[in-house]
N, C-alpha and C positions, 0 to 999 in steps of 0.2 A: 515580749522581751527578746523572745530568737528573731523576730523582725528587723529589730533595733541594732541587735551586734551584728546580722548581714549588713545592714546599711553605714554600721561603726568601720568593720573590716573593709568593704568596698573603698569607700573614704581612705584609709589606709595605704589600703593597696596604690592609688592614685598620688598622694602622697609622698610613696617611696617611688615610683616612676621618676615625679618629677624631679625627685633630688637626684637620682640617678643619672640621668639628662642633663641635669646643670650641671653636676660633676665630671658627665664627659666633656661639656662644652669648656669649662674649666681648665682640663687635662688640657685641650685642644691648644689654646689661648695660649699656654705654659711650653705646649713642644713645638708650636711653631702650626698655624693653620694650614699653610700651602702646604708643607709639606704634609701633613695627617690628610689634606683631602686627594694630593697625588696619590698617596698610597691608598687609598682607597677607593678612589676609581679607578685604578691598576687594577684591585684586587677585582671588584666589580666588573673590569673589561674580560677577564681571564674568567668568571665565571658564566657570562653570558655565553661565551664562544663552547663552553663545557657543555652548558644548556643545549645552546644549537645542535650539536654533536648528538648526543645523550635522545637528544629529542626526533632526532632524524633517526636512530638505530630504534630508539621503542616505537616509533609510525612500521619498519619494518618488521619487528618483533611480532606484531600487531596483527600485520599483514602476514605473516606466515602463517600465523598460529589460528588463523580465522580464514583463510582463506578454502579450508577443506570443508566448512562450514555455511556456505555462500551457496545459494539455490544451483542448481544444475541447470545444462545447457535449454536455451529456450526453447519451449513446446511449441511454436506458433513463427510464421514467417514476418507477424506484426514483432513479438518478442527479437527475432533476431535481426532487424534493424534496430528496435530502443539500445539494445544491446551495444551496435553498433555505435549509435549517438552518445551512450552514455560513455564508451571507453573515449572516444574524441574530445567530448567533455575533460574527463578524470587528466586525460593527456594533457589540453592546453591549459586547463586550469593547474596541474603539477607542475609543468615547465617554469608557467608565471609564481607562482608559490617557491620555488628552489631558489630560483634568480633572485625574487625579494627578499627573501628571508638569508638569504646570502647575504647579498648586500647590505641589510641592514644589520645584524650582527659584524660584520668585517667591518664595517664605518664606525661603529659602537667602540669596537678594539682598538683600529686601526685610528681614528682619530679621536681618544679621550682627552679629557680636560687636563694640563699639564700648566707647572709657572710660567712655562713658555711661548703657550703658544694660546691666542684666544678666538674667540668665535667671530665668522663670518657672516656677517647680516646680507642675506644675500634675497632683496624685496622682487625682484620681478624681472620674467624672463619670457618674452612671447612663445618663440620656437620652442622651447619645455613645455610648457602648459600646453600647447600645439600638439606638442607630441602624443605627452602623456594623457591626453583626452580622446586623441581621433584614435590611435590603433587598440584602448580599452571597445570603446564605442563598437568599433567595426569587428571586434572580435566577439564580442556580445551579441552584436546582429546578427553574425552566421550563426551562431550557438543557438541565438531564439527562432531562425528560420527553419532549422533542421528541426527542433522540437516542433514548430509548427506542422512542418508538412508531415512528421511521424503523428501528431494529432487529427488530422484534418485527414488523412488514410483511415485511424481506429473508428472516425466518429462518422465519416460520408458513407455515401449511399453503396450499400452490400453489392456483390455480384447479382446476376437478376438470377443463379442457381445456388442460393448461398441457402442454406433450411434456416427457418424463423425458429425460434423458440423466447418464451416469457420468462425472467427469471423477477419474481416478488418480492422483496424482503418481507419480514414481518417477527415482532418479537417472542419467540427468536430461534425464529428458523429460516431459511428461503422454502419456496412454493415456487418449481420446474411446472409450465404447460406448455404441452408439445400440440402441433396442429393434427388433426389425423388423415385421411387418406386425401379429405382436398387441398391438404398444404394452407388452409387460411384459418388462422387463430378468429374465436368469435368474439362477438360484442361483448364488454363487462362493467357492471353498473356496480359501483361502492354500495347502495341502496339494498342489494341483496344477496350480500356478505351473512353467508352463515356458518361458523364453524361445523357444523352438526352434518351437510348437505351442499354448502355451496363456499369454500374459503376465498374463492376470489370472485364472488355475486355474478357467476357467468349470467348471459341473459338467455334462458331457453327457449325466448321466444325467435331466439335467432339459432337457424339452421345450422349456421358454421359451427357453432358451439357444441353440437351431438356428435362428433366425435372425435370432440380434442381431449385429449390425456392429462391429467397431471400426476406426475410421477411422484410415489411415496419418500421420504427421507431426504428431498431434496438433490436428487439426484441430477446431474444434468449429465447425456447421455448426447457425446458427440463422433461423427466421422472422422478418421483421419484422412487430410490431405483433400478437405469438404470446407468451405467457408462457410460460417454460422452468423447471424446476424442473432443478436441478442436485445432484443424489448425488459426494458428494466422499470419495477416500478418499486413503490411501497404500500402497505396497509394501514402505518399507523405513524414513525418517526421518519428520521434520515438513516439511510440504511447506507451500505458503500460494497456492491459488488466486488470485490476482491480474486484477480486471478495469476497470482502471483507466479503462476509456473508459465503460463502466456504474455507475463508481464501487461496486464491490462488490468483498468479496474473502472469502476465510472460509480457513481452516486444514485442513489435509490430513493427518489423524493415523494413523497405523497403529492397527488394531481398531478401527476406530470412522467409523461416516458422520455423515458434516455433510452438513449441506442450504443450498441456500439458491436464492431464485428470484426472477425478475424479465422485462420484459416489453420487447425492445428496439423501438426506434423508427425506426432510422436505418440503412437498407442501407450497407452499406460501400462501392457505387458512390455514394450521396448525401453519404456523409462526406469521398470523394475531394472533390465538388465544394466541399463546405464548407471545407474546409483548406485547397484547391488543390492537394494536393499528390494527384499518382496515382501514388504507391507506395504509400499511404496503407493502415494495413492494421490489425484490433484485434488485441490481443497478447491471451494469457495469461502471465502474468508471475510466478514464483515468489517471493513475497516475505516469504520464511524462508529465514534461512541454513543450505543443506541438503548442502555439502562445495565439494571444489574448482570442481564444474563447475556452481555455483549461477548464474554468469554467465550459462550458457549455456541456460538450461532455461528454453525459452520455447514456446511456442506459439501458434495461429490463429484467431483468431474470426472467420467470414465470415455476414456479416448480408446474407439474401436474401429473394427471395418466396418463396409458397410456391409458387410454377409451379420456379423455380428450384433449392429445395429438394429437392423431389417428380422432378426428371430428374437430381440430384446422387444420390438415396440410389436408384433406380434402375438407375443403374450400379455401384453397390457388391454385393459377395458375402457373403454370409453367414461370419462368420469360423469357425462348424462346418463347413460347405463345403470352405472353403480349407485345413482344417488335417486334415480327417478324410474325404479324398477315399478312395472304394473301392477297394483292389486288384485286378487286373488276373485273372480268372477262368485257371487253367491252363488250354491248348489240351488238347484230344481227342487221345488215340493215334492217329497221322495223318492228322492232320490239320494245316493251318498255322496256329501263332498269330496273331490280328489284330493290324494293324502299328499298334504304339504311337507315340502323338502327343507332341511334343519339347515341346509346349506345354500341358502341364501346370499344373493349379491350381499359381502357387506358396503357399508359408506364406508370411502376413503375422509379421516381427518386429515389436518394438520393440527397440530398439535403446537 
């Protein structure tokens, strides 16, 4: 029954529109059309130009009130050219935006529909179309050249003194492994992916692998004023490296390395000072929707010297160490077994 009166009242409502509408059209008929429709595209000329107005001061509103809120100066000498690119960008794209949106509002006012005066069919003009095609075109072209070659720097081949490092995705954490003292990360075979001993299936049958690091919590732990070449992979989805404070980010594929490198500038004690704030800390940020806990999958970029660096990976252990410690030789026939120590390497997870 309450089905029936929503769909009675609906009907209704529809009903009284319509009469409504004939009523105006009616009125219209009665006071003369031309004139009801000059005065109302008057009124409509005068509100657009309100708009325009109104709409240019809340873009500035906008921009004041959020501008204190905009990431801080770039960490990285790849960030301050994007940087660069992007204000040239915001620049020639704002000029053309004002000039349009000018123009098209002032033509709206300035020439509205009146008894006097009617429209100009105006079918085809070469030099216009001339125009207004090549200097879009050729403004477009530098725009995508500049982003080219700010890409074609993030993603080519590192300095030959740049330090490697691996950063994994996986859900939903990253996994940092750092190379150790021969500087070359080892072989890794998906096949022997353990969480328990082995999270990214290093192969221990390969030397380079005994004493590469990986760092707990995700940390990635870099030089300032030191180019970093970065090995990206995944464990399980599409992950998305995210380094918003070096303006850089690249995608995290299962079977497949991405690369991408850059050179930071700004210890994370000198970025406390700049922000003011001292929690102040760089993130890696996964920014690919990669399931429930994409929220939470974040990680640590700590920007240091290299004295700092150099006493940080010196307290680190070898993660073949810690996962492939020697069992405990049997005692002699009568002899007493050596008393075992409670503190033992543990295995580093990830988690």
């Amino acid at each position: 029954m309450s089905g029936f009166i929503s769909i009675l009242l609906t009907g209704l409502v529809f009903v009284i529109i319509y009469q409504i509408a004939k009523a105006s059209e009616y009125a219209t008929i009665l006071r003369g059309e031309g004139k009801i429709n000059a005065r109302v595209n008057r009124t409509m000329a005068l509100l657009l130009v309100l708009f325009f107005v109104l709409g240019l001061y809340g873009i500035w509103l906008c921009h004041d009130a959020l501008i204190d809120k905009m990431l801080p100066v770039s960490a990285s000498q790849h960030g301050v050219e994007y940087d660069s690119m992007l204000l040239v960008t915001l620049t020639v794209t704002g000029i053309v935006f004002f000039i349009t949106q000018t123009l098209l509002f002032w033509f709206a006012y300035r020439y509205q529909s009146t008894e006097k005066r009617t429209s100009f069919f105006f079918p085809h003009n070469n030099k216009l179309e001339l125009i207004w095609t090549t200097v879009p075109a050729i403004a477009m072209a530098v725009l995508v050249a500049i982003g080219l070659r700010n890409w074609g720097k993030m993603t080519g081949a590192a300095p030959k003194d740049a330090t490697v490092v691996e950063v994994v995705g996986k859900q939903f954490n990253w996994i940092v492994r750092y190379p150790g003292k021969d500087g070359v990360l080892g072989k890794r075979d998906f096949r022997k992916i353990n969480d328990a001993n082995n999270v990214l299936g290093l192969d221990w049958d390969d030397k380079d692998n005994k004493d590469d690091i990986i760092a707990q919590n995700g940390e990635l732990h870099l030089v300032v004023n030191k180019p970093v070449s970065i090995l990206i992979g995944s464990r399980d989805v599409i992950h998305d490296v995210g380094l918003p404070h070096f303006r850089m980010k690249m995608d995290a594929v299962p079977g497949i390395v991405t690369t991408l490198w850059f050179t930071p500038t700004i210890t994370s004690a000198k970025m406390k000072e700049i922000t003011g704030n001292k929690d102040f800390v760089y993130e890696i940020s996964c920014d690919q929707m990669c399931g429930k806990g994409h929220y939470s999958m974040r990680g640590t970029v700590i920007v240091e010297t290299q004295e700092e660096y150099d006493a940080w990976m010196a307290k680190q252990q070898a993660y073949y160490a810690a996962n492939n410690a020697p069992a405990a030789a049997p005692a002699a026939e009568g002899t007493a077994a050596p008393e075992q120590k409670t503190d033992s390497v543990k295995a580093i997870t990830m988690k």
